[in-house]
Backbone as ProteinMPNN parsed JSONL, in Angstrom:
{"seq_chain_A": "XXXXXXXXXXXXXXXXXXXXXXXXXXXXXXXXXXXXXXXXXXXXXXXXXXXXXXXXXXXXXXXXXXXXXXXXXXXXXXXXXXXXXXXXXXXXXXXXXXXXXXXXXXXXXXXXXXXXXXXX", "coords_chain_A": {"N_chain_A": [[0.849, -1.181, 0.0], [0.664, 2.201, -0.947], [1.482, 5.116, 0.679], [0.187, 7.552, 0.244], [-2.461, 6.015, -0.336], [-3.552, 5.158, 1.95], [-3.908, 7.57, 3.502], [-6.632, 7.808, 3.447], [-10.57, 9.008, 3.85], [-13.234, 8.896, 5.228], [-16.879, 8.183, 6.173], [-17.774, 10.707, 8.198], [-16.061, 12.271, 7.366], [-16.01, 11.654, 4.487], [-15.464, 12.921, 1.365], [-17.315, 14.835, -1.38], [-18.712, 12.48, -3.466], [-18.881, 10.862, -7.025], [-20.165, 7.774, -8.621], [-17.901, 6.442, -7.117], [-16.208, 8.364, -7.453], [-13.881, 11.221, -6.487], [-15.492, 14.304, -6.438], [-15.531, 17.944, -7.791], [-16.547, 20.823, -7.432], [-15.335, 23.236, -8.204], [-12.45, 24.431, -9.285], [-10.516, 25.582, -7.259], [-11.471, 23.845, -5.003], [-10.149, 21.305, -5.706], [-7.669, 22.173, -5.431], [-7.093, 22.228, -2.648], [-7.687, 20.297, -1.81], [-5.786, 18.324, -3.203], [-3.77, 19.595, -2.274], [-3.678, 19.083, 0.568], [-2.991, 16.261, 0.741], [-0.687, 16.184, -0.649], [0.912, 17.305, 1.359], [0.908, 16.364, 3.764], [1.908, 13.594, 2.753], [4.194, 13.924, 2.633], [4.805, 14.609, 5.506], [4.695, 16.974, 6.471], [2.252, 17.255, 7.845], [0.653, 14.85, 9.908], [-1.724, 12.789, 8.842], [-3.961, 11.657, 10.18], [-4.555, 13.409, 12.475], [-5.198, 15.466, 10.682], [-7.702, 14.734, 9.729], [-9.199, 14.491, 11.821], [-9.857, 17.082, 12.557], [-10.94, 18.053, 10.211], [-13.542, 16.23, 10.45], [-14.172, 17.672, 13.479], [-14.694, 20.206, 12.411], [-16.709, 19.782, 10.3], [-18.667, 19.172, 12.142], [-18.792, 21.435, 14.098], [-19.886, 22.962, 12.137], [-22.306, 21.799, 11.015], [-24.245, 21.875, 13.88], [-24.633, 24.364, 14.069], [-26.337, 25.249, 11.921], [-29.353, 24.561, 10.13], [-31.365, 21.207, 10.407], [-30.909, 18.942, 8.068], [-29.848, 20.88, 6.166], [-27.096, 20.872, 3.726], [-23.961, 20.734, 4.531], [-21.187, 22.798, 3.468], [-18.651, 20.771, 2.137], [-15.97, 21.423, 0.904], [-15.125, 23.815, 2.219], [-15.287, 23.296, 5.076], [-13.136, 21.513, 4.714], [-10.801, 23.156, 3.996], [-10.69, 24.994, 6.254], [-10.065, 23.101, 8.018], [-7.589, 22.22, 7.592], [-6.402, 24.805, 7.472], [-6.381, 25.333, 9.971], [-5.039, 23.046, 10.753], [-2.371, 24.021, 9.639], [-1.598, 25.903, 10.837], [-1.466, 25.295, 13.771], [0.345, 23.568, 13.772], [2.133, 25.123, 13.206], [3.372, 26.23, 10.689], [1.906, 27.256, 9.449], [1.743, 31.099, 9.962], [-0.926, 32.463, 11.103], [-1.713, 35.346, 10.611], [-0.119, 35.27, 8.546], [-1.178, 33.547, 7.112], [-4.208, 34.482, 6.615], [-3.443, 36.904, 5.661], [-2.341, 36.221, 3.291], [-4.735, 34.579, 2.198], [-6.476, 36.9, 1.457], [-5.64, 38.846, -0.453], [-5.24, 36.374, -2.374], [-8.152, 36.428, -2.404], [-8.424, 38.738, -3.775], [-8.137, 38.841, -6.325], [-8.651, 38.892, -9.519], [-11.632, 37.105, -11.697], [-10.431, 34.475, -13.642], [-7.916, 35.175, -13.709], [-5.143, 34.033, -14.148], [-5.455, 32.575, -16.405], [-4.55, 32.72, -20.115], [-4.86, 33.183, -23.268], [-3.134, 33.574, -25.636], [-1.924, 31.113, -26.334], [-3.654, 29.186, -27.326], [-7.062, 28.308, -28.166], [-10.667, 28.913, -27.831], [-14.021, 27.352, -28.636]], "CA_chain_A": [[0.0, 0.0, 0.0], [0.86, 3.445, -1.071], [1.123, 6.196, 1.75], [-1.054, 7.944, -0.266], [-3.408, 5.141, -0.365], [-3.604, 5.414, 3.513], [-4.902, 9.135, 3.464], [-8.255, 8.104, 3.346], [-11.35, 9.76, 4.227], [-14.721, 8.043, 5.343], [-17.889, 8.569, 6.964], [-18.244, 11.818, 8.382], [-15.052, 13.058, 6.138], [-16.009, 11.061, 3.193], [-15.714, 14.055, 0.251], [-18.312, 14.609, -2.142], [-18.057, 11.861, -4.497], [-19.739, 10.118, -8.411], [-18.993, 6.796, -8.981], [-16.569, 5.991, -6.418], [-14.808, 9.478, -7.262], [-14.054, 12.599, -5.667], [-16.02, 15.586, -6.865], [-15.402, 19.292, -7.168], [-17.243, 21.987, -7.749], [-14.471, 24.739, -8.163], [-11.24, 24.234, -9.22], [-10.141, 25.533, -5.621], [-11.331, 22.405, -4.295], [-9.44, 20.044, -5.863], [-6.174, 22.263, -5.235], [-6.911, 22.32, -2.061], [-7.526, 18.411, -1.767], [-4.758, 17.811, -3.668], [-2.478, 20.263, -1.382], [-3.675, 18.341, 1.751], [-2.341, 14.897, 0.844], [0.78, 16.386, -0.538], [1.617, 18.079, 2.183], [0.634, 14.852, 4.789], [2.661, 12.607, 1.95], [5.844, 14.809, 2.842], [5.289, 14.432, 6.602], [4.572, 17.897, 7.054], [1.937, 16.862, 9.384], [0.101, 13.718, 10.413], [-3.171, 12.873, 8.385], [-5.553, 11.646, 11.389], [-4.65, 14.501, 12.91], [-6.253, 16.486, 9.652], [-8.933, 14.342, 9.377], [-10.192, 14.783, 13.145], [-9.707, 18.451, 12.74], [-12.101, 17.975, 9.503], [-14.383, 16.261, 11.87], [-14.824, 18.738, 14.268], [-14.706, 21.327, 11.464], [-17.879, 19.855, 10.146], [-19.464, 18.725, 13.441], [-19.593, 22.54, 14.421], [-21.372, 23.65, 10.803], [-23.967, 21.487, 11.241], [-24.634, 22.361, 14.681], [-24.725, 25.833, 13.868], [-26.949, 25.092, 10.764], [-30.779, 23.7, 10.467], [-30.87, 19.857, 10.378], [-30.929, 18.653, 6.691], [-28.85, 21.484, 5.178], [-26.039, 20.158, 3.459], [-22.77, 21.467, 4.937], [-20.415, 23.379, 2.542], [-17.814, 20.569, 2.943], [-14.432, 22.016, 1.071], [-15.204, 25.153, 3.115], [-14.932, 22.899, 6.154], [-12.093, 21.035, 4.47], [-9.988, 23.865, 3.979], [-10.85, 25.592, 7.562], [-9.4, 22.263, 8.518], [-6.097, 22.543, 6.49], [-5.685, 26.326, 7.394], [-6.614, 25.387, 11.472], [-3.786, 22.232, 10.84], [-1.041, 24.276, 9.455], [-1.37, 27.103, 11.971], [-1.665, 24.875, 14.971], [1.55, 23.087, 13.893], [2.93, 26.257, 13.246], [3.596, 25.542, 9.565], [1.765, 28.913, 8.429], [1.058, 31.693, 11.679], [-3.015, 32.803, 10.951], [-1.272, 36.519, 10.196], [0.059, 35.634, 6.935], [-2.754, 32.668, 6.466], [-5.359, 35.556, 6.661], [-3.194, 38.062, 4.319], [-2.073, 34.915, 1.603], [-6.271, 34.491, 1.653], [-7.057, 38.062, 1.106], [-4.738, 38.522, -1.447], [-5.858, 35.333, -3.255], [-9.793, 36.509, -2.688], [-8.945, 39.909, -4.422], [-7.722, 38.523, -7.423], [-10.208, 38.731, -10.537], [-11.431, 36.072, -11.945], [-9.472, 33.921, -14.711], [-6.707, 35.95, -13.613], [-4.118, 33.236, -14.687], [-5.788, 32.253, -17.576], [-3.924, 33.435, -20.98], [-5.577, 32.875, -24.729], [-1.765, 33.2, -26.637], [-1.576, 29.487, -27.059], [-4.995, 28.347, -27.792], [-8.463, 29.076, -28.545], [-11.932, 28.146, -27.652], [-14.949, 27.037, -29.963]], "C_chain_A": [[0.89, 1.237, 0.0], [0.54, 3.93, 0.361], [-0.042, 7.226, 1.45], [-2.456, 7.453, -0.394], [-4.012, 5.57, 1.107], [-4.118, 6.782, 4.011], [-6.069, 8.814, 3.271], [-9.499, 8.992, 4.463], [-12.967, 9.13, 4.337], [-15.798, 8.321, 6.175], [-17.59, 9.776, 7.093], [-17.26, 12.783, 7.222], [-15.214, 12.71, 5.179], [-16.126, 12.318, 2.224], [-16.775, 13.683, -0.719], [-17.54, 13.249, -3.387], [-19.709, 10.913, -5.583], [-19.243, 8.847, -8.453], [-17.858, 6.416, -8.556], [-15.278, 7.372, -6.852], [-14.803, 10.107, -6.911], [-14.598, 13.52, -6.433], [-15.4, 16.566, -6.532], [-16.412, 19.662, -7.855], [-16.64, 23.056, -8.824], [-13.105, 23.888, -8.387], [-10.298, 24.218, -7.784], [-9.996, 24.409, -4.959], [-10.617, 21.779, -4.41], [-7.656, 20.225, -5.194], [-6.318, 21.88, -3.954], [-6.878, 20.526, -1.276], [-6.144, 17.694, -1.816], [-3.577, 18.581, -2.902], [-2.403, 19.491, 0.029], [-2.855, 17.259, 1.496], [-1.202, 15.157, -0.131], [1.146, 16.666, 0.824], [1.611, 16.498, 3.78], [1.663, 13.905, 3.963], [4.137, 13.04, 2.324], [5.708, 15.106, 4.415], [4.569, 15.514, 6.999], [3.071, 18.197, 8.21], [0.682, 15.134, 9.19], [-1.586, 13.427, 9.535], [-4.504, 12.84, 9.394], [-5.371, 12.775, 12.373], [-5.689, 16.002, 12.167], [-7.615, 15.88, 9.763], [-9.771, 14.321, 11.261], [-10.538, 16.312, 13.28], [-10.618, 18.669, 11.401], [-13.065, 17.748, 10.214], [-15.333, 17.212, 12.448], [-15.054, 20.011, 13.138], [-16.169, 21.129, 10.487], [-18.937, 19.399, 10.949], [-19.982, 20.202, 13.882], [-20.137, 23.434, 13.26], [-21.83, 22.802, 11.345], [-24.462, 21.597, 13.163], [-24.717, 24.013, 15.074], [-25.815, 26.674, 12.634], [-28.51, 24.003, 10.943], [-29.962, 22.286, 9.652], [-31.496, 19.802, 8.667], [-30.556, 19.449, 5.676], [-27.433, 21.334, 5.013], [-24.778, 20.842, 3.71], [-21.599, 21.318, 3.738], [-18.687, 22.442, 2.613], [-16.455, 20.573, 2.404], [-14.528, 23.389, 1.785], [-14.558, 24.317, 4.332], [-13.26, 22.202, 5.85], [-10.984, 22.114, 4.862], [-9.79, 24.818, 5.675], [-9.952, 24.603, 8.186], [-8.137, 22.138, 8.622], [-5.598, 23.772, 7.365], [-5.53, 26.16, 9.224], [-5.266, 24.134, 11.627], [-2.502, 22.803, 10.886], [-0.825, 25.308, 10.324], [-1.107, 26.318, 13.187], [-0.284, 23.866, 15.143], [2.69, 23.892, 13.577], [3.833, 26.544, 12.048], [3.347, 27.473, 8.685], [1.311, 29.778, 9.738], [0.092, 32.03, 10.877], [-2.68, 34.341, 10.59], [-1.498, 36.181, 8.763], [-0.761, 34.52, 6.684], [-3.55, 33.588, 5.797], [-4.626, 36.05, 5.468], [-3.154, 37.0, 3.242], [-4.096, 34.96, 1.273], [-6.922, 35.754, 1.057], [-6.377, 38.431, 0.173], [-5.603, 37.915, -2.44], [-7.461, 35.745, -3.35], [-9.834, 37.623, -3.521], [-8.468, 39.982, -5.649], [-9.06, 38.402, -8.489], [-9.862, 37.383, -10.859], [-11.205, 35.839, -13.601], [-8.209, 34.837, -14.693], [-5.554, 35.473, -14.383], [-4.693, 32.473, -16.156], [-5.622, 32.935, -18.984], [-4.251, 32.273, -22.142], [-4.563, 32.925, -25.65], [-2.129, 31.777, -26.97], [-2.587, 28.637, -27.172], [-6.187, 29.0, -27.474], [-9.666, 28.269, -28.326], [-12.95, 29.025, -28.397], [-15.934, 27.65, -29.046]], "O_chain_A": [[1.782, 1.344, 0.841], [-0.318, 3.444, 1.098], [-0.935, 7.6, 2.21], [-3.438, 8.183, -0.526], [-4.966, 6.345, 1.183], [-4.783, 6.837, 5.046], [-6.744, 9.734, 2.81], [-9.263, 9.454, 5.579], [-13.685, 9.006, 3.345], [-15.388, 8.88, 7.192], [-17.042, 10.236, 6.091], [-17.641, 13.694, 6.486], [-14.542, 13.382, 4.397], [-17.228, 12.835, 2.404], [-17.129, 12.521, -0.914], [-16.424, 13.143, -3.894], [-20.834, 10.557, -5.233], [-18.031, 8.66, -8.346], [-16.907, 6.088, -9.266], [-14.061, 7.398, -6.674], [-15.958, 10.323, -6.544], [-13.95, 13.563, -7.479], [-14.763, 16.627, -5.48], [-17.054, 19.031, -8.694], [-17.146, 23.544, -9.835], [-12.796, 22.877, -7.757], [-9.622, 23.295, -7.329], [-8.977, 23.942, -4.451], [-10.077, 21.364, -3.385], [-6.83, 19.413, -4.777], [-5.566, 20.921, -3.78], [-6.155, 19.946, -0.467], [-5.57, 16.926, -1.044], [-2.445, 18.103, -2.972], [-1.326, 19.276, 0.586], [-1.806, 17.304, 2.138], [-0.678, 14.099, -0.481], [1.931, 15.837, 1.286], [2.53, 16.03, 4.452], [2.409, 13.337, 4.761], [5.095, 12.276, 2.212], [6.544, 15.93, 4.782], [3.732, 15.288, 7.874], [2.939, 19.067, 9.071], [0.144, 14.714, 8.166], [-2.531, 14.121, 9.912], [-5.526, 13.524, 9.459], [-6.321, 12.944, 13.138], [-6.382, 16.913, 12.62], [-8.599, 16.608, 9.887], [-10.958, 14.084, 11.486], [-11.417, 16.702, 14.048], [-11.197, 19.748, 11.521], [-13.654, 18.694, 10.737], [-16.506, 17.516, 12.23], [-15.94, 20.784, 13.502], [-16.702, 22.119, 9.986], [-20.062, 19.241, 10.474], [-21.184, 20.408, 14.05], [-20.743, 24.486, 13.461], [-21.819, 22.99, 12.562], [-25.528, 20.988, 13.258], [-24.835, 24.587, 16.157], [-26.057, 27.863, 12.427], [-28.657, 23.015, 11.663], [-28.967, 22.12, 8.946], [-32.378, 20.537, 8.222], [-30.732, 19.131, 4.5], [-26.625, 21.587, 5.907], [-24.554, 21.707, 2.863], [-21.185, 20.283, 3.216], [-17.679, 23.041, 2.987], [-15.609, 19.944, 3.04], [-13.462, 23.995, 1.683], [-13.39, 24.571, 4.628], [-12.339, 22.372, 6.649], [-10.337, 21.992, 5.902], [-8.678, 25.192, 6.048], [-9.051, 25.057, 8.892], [-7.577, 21.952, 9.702], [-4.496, 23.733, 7.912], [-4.644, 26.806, 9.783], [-4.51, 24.282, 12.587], [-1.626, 22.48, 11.687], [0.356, 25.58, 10.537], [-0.226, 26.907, 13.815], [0.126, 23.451, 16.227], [3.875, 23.56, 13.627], [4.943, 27.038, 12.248], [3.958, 28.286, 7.991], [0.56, 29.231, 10.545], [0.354, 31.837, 9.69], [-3.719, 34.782, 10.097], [-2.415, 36.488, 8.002], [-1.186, 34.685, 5.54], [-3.644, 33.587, 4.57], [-5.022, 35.735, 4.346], [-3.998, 37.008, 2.346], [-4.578, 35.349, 0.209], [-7.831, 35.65, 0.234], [-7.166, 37.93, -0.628], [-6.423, 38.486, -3.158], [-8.049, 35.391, -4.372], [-10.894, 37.841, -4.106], [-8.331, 41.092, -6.165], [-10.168, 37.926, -8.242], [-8.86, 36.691, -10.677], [-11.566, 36.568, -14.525], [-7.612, 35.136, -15.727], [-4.97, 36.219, -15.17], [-3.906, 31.777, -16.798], [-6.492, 33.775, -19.216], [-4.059, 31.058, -22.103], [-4.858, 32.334, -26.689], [-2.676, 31.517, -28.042], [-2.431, 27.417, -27.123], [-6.351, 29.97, -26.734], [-9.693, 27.07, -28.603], [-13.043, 30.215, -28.699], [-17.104, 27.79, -29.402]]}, "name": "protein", "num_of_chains": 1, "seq": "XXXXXXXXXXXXXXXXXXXXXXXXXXXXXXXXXXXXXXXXXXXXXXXXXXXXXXXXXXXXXXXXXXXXXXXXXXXXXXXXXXXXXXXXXXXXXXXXXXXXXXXXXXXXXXXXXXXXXXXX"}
């Protein structure tokens, strides 16, 4: 078994998923998916440590939320992520906060450049 394999996610963390696959929505998501289990694959911190800190990260939305509304859950994901790497002291919640504000005041398709190809 892959280490990567071993990152899983079930029951209450299970991610949206089709057909046995992970869903996004938003591009965001996936980076941010895909930044978690790098960053756990390289040590930089412990997965069941993320995934209890998911957990509680969607245990208090829906107790903060009427019963049968579906909790926003890469919002919680990433709250999870950003509450991991601060708490292991990885990123301080200063420059978390500014890197996010920053990144939120960016237009959108910012990085997206039409030189080298064209759409029908």
């Amino acid at each position: 078994m892959t280490e990567s394999a071993a990152l899983s996610l079930d029951g209450m963390a299970a991610p949206p998923m089709v057909n046995g696959e992970v869903t996004f929505d938003a591009p965001w998501q996936g980076r941010v998916f895909g930044m978690a289990h790098a960053l756990a694959d390289r040590g930089v911190f412990v997965w069941d440590d993320f995934r209890a800190c998911l957990i509680e990260r969607i245990a208090a939305w829906e107790s903060a939320h009427p019963e049968g509304e579906g909790y926003p859950y890469y919002d919680c994901f990433l709250e999870a992520l950003e509450r991991v790497l601060a708490e292991k002291r990885i990123v301080h919640d200063h420059d978390l906060s500014h890197r996010i504000a920053e990144l939120g005041s960016r237009p959108h398709d910012h990085d997206h450049h039409h030189g080298d190809h064209h759409h029908d």
